[in-house]
ROVO-161965 format. One record per residue (C-alpha): residue number from 1; z, x, y. Coordinates in steps of 0.001 Angstrom, whole numbers, plus 500000, padded with zeros to 6 digits. Each point is the difference from the previous one (the first is absolute). Example, Ala and Ser with C-alpha at 12.3 -4.5 7.8 and 13.67 -1.06 7.14 Angstrom:
<nodes>
<node><seq>1</seq><zz>507800</zz><xx>512300</xx><yy>495500</yy></node>
<node><seq>2</seq><zz>499340</zz><xx>501370</xx><yy>503440</yy></node>
</nodes>
This chain:
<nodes>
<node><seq>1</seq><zz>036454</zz><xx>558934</xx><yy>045897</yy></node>
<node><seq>2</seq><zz>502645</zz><xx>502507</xx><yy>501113</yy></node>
<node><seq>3</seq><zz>502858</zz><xx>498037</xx><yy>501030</yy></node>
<node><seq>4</seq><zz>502729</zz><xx>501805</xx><yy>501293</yy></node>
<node><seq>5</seq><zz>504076</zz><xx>500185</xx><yy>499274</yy></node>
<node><seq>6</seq><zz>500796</zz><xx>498837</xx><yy>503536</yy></node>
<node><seq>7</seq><zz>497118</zz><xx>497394</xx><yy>499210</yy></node>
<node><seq>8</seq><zz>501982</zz><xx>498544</xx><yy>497063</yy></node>
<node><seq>9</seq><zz>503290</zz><xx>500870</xx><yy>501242</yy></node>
<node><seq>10</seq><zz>498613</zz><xx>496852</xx><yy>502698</yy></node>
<node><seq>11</seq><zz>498469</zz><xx>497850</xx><yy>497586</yy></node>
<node><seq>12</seq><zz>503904</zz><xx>500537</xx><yy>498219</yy></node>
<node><seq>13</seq><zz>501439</zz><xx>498651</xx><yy>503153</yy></node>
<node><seq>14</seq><zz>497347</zz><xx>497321</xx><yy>500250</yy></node>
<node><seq>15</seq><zz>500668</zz><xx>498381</xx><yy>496679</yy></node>
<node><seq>16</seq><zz>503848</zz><xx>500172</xx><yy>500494</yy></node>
<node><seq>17</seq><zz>498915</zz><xx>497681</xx><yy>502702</yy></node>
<node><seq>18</seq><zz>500627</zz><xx>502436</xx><yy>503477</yy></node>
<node><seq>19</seq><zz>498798</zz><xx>498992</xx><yy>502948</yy></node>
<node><seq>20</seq><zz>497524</zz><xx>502674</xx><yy>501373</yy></node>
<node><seq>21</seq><zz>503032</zz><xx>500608</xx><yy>502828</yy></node>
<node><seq>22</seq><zz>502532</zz><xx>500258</xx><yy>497193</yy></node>
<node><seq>23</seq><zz>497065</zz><xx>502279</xx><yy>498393</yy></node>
<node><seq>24</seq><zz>499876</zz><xx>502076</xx><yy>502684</yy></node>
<node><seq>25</seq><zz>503351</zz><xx>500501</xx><yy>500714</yy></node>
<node><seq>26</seq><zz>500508</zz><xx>501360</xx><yy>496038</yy></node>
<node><seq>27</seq><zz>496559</zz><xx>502314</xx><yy>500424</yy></node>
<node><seq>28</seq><zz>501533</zz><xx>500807</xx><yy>503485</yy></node>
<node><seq>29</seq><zz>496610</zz><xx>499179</xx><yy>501377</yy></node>
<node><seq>30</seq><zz>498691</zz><xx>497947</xx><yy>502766</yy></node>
<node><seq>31</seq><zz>499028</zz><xx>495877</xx><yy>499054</yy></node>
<node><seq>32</seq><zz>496367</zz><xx>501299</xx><yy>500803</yy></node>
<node><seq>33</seq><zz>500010</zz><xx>502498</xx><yy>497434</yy></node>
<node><seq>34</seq><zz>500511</zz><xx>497554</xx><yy>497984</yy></node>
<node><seq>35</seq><zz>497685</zz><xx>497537</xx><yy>500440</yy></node>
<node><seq>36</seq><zz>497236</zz><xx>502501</xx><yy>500233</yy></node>
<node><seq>37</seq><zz>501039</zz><xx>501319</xx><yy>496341</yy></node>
<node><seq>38</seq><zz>499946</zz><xx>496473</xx><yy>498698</yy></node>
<node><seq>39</seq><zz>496681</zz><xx>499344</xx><yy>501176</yy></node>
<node><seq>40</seq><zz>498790</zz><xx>503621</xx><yy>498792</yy></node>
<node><seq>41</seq><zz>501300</zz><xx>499158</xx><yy>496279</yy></node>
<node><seq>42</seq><zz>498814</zz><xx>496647</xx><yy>499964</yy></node>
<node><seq>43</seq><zz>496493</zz><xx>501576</xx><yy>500792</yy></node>
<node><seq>44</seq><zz>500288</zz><xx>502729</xx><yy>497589</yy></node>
<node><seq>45</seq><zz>501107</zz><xx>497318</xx><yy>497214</yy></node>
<node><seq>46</seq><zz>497526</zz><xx>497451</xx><yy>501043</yy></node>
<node><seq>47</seq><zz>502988</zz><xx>498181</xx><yy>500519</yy></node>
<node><seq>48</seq><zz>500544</zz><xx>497182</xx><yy>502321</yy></node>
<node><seq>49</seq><zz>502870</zz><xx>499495</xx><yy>501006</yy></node>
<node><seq>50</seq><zz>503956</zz><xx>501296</xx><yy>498775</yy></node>
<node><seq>51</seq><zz>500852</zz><xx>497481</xx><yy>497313</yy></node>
<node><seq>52</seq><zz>496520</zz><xx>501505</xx><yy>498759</yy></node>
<node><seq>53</seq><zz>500658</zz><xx>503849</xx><yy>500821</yy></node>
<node><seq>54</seq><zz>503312</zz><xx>499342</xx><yy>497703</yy></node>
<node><seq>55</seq><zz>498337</zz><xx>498032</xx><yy>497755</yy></node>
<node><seq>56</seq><zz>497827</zz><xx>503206</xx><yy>499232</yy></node>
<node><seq>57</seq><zz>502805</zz><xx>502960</xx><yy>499689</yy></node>
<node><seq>58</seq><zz>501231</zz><xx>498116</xx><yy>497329</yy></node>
<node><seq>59</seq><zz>497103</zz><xx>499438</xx><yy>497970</yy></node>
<node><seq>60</seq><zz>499062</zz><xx>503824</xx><yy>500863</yy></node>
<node><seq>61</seq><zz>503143</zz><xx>501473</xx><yy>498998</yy></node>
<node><seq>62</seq><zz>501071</zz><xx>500511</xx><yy>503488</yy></node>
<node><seq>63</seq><zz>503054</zz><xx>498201</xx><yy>500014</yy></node>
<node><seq>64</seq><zz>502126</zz><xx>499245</xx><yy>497158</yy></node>
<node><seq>65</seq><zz>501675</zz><xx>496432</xx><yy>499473</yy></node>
</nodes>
């Protein structure tokens, strides 16, 4: 699958409930980078949307609770 540490680093921020402009601000990235890595995870998760992208880094080991 090959997901990244700036890829989880995001999905970190997502489930401590960030906005993607709060998101980007941390990642000191622009709100388009963003967006365009959530959509790339949620395709290579098979994902569908972020509730579902955070849903899986915990059941993967990604995140830790």
């Amino acid at each position: 699958m090959g997901i990244d540490n700036q890829e989880i680093k995001m999905i970190k921020l997502i489930a401590d409930g960030l906005t993607y402009t709060e998101i980007s601000d941390k990642m000191n990235v622009k709100p388009s980078k963003i967006e365009n890595l959530r959509k790339t995870l949620i395709s290579k998760t098979k994902t569908k949307n972020a509730a579902s992208l955070v849903s899986f880094a915990y059941r993967y080991g990604l995140l830790k609770v």
